[in-house]
Biopython code that builds the backbone (N, CA, C, O; Angstrom):
import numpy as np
from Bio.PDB.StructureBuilder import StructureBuilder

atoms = [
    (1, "UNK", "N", (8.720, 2.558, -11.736)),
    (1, "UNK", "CA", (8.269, 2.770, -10.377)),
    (1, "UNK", "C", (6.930, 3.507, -10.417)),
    (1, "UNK", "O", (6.780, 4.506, -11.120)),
    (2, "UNK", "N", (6.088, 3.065, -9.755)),
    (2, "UNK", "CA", (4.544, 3.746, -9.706)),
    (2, "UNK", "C", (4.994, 4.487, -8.701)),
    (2, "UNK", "O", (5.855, 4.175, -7.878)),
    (3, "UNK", "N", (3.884, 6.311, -8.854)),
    (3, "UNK", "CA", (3.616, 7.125, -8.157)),
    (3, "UNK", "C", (2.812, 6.686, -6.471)),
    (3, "UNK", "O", (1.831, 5.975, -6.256)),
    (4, "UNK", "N", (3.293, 7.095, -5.948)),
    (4, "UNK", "CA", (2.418, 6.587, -5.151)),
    (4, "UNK", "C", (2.166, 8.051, -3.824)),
    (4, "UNK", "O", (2.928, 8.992, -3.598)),
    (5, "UNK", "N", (0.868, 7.733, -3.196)),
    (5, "UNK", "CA", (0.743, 9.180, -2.339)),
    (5, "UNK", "C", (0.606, 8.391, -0.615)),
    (5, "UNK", "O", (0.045, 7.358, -0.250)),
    (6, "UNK", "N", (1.308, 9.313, 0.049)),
    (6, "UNK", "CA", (1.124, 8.431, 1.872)),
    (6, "UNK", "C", (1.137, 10.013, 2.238)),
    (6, "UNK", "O", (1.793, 11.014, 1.950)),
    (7, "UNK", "N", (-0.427, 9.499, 3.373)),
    (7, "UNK", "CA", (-0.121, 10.452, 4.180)),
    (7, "UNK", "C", (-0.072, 9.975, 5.525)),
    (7, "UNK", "O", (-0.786, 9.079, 5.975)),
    (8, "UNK", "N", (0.909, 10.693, 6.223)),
    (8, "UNK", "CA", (1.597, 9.978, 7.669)),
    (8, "UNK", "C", (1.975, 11.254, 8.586)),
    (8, "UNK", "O", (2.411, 12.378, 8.337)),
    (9, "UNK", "N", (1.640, 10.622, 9.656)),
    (9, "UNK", "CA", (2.195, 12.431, 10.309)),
    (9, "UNK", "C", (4.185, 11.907, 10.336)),
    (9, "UNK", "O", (4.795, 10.853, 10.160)),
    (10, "UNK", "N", (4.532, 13.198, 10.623)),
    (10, "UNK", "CA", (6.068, 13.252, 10.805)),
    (10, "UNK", "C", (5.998, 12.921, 12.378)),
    (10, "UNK", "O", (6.490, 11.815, 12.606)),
    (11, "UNK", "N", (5.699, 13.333, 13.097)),
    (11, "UNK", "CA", (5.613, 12.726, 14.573)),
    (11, "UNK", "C", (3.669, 13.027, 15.190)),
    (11, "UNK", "O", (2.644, 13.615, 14.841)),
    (12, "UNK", "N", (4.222, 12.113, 16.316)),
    (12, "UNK", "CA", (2.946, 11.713, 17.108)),
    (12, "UNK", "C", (3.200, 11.307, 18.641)),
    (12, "UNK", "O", (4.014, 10.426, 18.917)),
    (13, "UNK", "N", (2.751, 11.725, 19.246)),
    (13, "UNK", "CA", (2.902, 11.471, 20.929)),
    (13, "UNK", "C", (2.958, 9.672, 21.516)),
    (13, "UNK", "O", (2.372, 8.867, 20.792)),
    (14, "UNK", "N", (3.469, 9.277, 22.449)),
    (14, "UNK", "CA", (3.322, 8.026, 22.415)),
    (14, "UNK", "C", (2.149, 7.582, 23.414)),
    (14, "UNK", "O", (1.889, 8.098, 24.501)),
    (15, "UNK", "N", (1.657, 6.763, 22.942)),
    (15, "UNK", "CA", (0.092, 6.014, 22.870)),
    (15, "UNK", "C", (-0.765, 6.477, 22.167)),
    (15, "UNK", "O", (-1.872, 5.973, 21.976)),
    (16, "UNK", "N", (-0.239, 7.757, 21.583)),
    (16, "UNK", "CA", (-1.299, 8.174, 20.391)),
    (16, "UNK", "C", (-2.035, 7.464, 18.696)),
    (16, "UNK", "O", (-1.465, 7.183, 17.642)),
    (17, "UNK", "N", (-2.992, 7.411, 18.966)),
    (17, "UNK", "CA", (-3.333, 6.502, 17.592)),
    (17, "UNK", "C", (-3.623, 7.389, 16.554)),
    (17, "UNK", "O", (-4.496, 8.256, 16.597)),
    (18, "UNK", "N", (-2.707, 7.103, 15.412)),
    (18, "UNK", "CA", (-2.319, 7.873, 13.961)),
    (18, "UNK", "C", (-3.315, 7.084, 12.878)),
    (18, "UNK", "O", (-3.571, 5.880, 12.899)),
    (19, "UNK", "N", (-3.725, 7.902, 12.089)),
    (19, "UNK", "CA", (-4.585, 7.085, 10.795)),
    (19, "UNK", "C", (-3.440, 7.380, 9.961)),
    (19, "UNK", "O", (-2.897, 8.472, 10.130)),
    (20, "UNK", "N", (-2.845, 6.351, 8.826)),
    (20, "UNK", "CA", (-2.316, 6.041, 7.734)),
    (20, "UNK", "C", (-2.654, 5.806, 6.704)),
    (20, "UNK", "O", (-3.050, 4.663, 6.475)),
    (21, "UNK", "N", (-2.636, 6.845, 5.604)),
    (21, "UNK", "CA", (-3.056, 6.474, 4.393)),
    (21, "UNK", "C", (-2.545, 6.681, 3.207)),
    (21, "UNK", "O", (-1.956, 7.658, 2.746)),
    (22, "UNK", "N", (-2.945, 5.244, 2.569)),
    (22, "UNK", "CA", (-1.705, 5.078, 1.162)),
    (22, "UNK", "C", (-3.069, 4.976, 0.012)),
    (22, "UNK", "O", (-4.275, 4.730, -0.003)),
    (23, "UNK", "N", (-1.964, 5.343, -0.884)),
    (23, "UNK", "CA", (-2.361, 4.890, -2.385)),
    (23, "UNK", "C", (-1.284, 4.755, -3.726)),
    (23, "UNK", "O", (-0.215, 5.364, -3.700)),
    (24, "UNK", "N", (-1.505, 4.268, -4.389)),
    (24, "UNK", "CA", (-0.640, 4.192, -5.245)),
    (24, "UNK", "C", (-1.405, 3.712, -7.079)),
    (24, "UNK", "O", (-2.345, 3.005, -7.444)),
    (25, "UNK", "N", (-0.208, 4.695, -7.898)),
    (25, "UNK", "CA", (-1.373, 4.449, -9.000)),
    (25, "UNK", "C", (-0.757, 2.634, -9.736)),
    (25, "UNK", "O", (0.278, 1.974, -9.825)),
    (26, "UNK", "N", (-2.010, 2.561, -10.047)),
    (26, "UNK", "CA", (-1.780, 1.577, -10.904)),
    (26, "UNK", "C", (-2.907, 0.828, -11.327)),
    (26, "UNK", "O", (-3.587, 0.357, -10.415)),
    (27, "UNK", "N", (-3.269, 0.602, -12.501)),
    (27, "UNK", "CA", (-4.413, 0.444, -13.850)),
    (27, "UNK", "C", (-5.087, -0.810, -13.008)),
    (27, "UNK", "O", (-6.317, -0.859, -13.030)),
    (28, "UNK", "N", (-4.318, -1.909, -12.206)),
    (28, "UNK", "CA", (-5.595, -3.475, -11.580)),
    (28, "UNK", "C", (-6.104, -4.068, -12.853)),
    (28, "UNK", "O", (-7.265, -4.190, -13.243)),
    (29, "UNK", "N", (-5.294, -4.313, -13.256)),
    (29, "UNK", "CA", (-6.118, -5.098, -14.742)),
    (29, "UNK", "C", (-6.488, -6.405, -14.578)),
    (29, "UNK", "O", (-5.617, -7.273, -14.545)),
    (30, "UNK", "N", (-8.155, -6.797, -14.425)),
    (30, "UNK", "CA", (-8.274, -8.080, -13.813)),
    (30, "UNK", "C", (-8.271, -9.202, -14.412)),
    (30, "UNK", "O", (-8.599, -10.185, -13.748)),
    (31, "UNK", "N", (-7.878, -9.385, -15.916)),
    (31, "UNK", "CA", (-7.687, -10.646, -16.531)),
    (31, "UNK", "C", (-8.933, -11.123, -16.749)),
    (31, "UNK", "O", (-9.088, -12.343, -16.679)),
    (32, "UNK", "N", (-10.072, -10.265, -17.057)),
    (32, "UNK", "CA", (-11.428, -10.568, -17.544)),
    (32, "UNK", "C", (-11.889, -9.581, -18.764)),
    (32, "UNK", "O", (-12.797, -9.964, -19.502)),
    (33, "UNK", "N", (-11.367, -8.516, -18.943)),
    (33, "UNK", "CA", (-12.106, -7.565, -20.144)),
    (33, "UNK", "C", (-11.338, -7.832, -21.326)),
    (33, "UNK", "O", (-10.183, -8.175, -21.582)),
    (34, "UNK", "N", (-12.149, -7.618, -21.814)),
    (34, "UNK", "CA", (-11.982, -7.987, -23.148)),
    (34, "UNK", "C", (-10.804, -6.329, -24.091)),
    (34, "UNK", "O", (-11.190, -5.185, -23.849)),
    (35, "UNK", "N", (-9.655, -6.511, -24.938)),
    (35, "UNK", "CA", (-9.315, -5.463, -25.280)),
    (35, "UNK", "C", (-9.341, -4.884, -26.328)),
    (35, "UNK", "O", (-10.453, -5.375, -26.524)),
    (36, "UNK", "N", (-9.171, -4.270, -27.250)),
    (36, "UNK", "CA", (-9.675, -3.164, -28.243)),
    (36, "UNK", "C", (-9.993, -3.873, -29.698)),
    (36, "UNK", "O", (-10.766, -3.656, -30.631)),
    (37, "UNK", "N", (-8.576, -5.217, -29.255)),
    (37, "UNK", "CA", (-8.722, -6.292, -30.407)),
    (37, "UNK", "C", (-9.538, -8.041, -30.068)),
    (37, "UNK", "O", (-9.378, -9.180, -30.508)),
    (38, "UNK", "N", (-10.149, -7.583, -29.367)),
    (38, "UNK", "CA", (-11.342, -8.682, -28.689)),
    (38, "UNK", "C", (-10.830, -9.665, -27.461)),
    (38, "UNK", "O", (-11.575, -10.223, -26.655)),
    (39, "UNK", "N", (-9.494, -9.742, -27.502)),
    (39, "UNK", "CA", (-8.440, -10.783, -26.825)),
    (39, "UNK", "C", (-8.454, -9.884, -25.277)),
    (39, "UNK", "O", (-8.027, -8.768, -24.984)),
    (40, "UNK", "N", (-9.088, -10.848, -24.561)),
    (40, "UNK", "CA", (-8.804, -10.975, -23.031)),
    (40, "UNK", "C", (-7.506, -9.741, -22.671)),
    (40, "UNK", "O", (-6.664, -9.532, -23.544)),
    (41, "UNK", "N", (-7.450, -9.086, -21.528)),
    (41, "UNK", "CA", (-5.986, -8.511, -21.380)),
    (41, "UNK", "C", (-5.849, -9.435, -20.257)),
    (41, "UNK", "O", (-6.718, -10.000, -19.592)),
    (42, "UNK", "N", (-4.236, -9.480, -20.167)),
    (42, "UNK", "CA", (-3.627, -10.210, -18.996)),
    (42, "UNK", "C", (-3.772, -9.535, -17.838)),
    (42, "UNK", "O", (-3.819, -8.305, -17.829)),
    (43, "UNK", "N", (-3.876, -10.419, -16.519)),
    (43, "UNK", "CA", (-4.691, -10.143, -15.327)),
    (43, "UNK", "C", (-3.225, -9.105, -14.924)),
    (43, "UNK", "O", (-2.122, -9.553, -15.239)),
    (44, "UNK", "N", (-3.312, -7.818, -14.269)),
    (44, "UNK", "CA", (-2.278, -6.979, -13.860)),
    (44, "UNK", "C", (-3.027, -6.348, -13.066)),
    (44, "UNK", "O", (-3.832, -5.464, -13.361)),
    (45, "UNK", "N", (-2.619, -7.087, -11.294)),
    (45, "UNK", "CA", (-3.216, -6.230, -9.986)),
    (45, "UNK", "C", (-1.925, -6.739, -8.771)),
    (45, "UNK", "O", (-1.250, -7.752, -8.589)),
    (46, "UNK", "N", (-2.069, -5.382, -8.116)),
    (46, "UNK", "CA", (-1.288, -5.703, -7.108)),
    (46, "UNK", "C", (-1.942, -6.640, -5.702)),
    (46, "UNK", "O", (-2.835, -6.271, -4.940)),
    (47, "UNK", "N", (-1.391, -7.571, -5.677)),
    (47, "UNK", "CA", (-1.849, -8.655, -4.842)),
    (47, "UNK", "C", (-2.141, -8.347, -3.585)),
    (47, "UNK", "O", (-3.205, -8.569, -3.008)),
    (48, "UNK", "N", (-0.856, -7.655, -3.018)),
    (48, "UNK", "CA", (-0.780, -8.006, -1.476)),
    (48, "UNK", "C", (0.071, -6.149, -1.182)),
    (48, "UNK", "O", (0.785, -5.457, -1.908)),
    (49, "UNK", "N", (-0.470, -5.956, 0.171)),
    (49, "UNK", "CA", (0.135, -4.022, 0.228)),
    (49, "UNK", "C", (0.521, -4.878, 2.153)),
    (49, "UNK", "O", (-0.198, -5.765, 2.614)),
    (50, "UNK", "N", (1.621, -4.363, 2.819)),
    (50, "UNK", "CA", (1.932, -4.329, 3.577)),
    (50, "UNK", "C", (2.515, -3.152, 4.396)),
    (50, "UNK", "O", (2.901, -2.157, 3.781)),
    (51, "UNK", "N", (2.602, -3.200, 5.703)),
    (51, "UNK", "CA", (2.809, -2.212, 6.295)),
    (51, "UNK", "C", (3.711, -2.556, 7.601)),
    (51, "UNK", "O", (3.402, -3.502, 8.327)),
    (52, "UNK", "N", (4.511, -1.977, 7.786)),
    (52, "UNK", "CA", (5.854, -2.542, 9.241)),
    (52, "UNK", "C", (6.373, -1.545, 9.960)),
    (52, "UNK", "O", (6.955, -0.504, 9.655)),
    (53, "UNK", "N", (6.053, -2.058, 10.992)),
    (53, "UNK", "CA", (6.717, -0.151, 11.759)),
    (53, "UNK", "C", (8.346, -0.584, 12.597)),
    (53, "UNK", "O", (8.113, -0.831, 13.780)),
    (54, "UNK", "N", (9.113, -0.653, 12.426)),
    (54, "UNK", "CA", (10.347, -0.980, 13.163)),
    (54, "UNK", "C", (10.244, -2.173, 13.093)),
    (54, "UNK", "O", (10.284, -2.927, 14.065)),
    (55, "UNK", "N", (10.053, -2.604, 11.594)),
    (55, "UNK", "CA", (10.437, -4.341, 11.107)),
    (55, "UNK", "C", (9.017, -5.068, 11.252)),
    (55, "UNK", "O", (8.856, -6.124, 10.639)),
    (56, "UNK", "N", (7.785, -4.452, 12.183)),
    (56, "UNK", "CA", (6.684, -5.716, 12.786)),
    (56, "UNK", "C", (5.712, -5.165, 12.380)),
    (56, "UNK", "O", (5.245, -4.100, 12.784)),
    (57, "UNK", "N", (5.226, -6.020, 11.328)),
    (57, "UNK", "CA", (3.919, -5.917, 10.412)),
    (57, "UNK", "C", (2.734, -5.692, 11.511)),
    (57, "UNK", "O", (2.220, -6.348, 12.417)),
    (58, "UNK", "N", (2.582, -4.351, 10.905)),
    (58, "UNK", "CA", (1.370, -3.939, 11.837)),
    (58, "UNK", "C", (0.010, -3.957, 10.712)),
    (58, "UNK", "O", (-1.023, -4.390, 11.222)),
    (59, "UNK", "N", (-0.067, -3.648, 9.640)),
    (59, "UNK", "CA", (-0.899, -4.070, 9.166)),
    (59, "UNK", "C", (-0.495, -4.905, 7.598)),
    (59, "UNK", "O", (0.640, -5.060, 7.147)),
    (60, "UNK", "N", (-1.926, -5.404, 6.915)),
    (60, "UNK", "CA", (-1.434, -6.154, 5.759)),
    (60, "UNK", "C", (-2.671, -6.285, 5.118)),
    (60, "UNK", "O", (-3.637, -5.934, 5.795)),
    (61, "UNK", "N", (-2.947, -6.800, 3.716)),
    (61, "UNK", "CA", (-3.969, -6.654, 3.253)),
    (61, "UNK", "C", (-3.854, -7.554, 1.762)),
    (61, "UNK", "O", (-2.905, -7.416, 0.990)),
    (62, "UNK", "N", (-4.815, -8.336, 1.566)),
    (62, "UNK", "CA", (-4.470, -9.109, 0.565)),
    (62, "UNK", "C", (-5.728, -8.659, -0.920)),
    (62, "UNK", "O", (-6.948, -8.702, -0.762)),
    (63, "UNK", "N", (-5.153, -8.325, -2.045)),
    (63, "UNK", "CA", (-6.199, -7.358, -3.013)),
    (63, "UNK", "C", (-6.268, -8.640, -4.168)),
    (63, "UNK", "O", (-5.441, -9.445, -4.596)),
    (64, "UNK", "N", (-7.792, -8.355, -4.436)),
    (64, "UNK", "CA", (-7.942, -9.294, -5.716)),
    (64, "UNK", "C", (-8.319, -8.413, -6.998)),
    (64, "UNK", "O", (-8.104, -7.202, -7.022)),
    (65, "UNK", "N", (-8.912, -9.129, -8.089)),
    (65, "UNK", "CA", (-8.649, -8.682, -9.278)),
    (65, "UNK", "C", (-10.290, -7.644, -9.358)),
    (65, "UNK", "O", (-10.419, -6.886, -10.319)),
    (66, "UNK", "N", (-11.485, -7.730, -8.230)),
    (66, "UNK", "CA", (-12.499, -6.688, -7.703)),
    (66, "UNK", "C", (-12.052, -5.006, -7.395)),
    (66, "UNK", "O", (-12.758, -4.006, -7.524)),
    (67, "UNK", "N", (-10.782, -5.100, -6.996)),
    (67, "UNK", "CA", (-10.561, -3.981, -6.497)),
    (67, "UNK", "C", (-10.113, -2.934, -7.638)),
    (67, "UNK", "O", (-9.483, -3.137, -8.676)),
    (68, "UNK", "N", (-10.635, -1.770, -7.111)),
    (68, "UNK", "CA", (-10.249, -0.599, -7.925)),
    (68, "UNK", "C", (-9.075, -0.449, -8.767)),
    (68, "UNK", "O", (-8.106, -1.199, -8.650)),
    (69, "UNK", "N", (-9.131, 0.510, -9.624)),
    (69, "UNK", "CA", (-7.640, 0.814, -10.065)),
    (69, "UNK", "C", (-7.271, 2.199, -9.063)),
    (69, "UNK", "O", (-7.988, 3.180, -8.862)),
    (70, "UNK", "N", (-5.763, 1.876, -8.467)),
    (70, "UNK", "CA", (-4.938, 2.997, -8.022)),
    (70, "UNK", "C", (-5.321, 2.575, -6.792)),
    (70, "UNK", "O", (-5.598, 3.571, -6.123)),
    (71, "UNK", "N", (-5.514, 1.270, -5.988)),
    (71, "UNK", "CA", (-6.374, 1.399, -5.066)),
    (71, "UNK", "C", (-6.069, 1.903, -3.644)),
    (71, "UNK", "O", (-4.853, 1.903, -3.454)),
    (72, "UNK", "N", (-6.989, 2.461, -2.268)),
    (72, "UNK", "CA", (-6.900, 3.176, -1.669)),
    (72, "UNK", "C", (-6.908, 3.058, -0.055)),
    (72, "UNK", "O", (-7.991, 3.412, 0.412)),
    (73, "UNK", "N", (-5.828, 2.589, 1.040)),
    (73, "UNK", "CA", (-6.147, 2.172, 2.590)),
    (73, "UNK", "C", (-5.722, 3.154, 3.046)),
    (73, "UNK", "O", (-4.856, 3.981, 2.759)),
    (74, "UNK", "N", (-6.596, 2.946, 3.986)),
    (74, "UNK", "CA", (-6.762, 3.695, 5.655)),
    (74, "UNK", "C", (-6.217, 2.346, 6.689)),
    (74, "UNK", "O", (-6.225, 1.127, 6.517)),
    (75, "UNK", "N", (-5.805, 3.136, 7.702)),
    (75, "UNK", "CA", (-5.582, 2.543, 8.673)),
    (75, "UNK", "C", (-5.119, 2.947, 10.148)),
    (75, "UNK", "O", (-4.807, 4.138, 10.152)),
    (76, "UNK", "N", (-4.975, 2.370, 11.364)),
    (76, "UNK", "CA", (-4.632, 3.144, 12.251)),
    (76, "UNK", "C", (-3.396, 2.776, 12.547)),
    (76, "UNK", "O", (-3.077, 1.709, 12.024)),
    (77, "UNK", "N", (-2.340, 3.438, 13.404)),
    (77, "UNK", "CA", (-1.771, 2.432, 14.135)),
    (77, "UNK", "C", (-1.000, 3.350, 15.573)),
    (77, "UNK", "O", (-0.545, 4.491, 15.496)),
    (78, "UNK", "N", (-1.023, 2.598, 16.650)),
    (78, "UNK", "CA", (-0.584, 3.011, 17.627)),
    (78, "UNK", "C", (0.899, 3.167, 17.888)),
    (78, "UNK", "O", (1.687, 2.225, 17.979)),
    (79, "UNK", "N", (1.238, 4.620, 18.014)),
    (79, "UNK", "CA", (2.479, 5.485, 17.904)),
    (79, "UNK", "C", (3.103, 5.003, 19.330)),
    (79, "UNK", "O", (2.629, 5.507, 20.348)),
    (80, "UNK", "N", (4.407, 3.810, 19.464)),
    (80, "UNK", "CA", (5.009, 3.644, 20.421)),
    (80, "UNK", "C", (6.538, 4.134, 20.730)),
    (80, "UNK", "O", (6.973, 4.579, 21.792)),
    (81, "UNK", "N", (7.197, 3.932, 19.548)),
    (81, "UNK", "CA", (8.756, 4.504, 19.638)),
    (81, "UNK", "C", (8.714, 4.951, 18.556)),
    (81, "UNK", "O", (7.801, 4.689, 17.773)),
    (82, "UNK", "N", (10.028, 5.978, 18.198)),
    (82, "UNK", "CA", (10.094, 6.756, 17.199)),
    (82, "UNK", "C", (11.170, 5.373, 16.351)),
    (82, "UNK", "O", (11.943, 4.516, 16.779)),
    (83, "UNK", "N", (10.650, 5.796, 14.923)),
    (83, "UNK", "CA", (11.355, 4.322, 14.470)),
    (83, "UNK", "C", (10.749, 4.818, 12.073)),
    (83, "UNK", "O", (10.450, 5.772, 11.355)),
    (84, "UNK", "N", (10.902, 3.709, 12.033)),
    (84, "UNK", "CA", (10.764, 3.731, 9.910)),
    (84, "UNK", "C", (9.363, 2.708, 9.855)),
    (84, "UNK", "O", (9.248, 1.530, 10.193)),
    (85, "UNK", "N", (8.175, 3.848, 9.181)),
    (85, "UNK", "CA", (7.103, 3.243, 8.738)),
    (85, "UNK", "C", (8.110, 2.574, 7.094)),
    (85, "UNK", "O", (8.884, 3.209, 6.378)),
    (86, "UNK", "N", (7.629, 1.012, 6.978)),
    (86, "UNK", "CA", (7.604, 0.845, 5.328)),
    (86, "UNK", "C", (6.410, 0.323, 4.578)),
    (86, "UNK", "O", (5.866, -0.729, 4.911)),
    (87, "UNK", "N", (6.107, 0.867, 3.826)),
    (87, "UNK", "CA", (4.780, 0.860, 2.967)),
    (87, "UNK", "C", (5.701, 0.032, 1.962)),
    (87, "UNK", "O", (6.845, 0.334, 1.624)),
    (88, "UNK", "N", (4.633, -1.565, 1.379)),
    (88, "UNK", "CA", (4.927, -2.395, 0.501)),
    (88, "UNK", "C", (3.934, -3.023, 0.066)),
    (88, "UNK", "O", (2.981, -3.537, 0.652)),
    (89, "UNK", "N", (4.447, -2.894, -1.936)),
    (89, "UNK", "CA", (3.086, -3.223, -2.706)),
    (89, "UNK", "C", (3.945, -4.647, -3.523)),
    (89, "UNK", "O", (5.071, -4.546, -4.010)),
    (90, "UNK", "N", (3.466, -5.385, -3.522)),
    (90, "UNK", "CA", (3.683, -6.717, -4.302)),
    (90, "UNK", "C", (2.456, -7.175, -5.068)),
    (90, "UNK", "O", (1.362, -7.326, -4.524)),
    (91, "UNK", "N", (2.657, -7.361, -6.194)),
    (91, "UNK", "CA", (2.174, -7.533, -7.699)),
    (91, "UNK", "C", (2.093, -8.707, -8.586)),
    (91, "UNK", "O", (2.703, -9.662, -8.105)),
    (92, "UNK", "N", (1.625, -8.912, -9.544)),
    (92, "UNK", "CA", (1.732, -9.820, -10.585)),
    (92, "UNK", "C", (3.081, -8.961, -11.590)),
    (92, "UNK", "O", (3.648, -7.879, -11.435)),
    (93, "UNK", "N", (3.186, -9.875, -12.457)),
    (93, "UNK", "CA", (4.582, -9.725, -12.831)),
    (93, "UNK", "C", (5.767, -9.291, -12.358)),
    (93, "UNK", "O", (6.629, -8.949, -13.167)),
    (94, "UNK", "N", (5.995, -9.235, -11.061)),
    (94, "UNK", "CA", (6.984, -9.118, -10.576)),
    (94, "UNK", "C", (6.811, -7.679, -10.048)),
    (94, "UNK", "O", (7.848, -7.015, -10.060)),
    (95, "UNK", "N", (5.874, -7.165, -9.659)),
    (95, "UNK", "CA", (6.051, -5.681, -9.076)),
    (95, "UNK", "C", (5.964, -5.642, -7.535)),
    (95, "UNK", "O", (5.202, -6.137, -6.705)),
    (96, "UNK", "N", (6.932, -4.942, -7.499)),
    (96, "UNK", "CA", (7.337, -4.425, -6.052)),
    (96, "UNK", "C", (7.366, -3.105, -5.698)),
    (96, "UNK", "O", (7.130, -2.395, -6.675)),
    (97, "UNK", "N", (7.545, -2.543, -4.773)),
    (97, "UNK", "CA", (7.845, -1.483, -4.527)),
    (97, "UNK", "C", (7.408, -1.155, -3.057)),
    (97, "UNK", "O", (6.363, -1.559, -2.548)),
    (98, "UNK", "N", (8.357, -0.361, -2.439)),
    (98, "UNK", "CA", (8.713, -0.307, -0.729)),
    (98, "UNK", "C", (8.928, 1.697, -1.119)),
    (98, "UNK", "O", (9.583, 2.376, -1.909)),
    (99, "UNK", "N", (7.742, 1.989, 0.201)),
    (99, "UNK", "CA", (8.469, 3.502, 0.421)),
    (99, "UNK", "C", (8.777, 3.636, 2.048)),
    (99, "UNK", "O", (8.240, 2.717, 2.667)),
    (100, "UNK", "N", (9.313, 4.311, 2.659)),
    (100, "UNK", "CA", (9.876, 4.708, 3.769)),
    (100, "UNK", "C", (9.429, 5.780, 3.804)),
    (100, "UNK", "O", (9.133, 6.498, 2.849)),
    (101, "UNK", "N", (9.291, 6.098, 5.471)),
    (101, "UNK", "CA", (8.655, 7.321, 5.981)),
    (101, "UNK", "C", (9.149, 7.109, 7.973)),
    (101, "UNK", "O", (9.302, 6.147, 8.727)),
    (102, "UNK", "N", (9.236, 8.560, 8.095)),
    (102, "UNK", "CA", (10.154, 7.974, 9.552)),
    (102, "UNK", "C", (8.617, 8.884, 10.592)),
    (102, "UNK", "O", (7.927, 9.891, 10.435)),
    (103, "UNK", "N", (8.698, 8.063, 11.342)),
    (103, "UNK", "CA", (8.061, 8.814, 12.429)),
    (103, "UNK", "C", (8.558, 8.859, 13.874)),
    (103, "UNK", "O", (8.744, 7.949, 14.682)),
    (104, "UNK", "N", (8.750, 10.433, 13.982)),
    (104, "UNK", "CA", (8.934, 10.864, 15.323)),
    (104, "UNK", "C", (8.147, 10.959, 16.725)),
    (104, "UNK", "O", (7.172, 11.684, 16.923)),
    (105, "UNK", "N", (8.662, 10.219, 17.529)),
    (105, "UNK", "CA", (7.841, 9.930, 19.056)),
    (105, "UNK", "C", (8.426, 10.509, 19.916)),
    (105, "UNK", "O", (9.582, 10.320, 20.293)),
    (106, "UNK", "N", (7.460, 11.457, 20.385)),
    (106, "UNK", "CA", (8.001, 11.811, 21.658)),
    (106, "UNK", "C", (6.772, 11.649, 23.028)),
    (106, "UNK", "O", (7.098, 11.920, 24.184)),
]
sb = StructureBuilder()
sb.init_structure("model")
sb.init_model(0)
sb.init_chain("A")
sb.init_seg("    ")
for serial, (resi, resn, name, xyz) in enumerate(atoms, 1):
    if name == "N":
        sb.init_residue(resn, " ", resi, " ")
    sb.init_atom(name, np.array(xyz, "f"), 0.0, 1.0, " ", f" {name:<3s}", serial, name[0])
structure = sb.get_structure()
C-alpha cells in the first residue's frame, strides 16, 4: 500500500467551496529510461486518480507517463450534504488503492 497524504477539512458549511488536496508516493516510472544495466525499465505510473463524494464522481483525472513522481492535485468541490469523500488511484500492474475521509455539513 503506498503512503499517501489528503488534506480535507473535517467539516464545511453548505454551499461552501472546499479545496482538496491529494498526493500519494509513488516512483511514475515511464517506460523510457534506461536502467543501471542499460535495459529500458518497465513503464510503472498511476494512470487514472478519482474522486466521489456520496458515490458521484466529482472530480477525475487521467495521468501519463510526463507526470511527476509522487504526483500532486488540487481541487475544489462544493460542500452540499454531510456524506464519505473517496480518493482513488488506479495503476499499471494492477495498483489500486481507495482512501476515505468523511465530511461534516452543517
Amino acid at each position: 500500500m503506498a503512503r499517501t497524504l489528503i488534506q480535507a477539512p473535517a467539516s464545511a458549511r453548505k454551499g461552501e467551496v472546499v479545496e482538496l488536496r491529494v498526493t500519494i508516493a509513488h516512483p511514475m516510472e515511464t517506460g523510457y529510461r534506461p536502467g543501471a544495466d542499460g535495459r529500458v525499465l518497465p513503464r510503472d505510473i498511476i494512470r487514472r486518480f478519482s474522486c466521489r463524494y456520496n458515490g458521484e464522481v466529482v472530480f477525475s483525472a487521467d495521468l501519463f507517463p510526463a507526470i511527476a513522481a509522487n504526483p500532486y492535485l488540487s481541487f475544489h468541490l462544493l460542500a452540499g450534504d454531510s456524506g464519505t469523500l473517496e480518493f482513488e488511484w488506479q495503476g499499471d500492474n494492477g495498483f489500486a488503492q481507495v482512501e476515505r475521509r468523511t465530511l461534516q455539513v452543517t
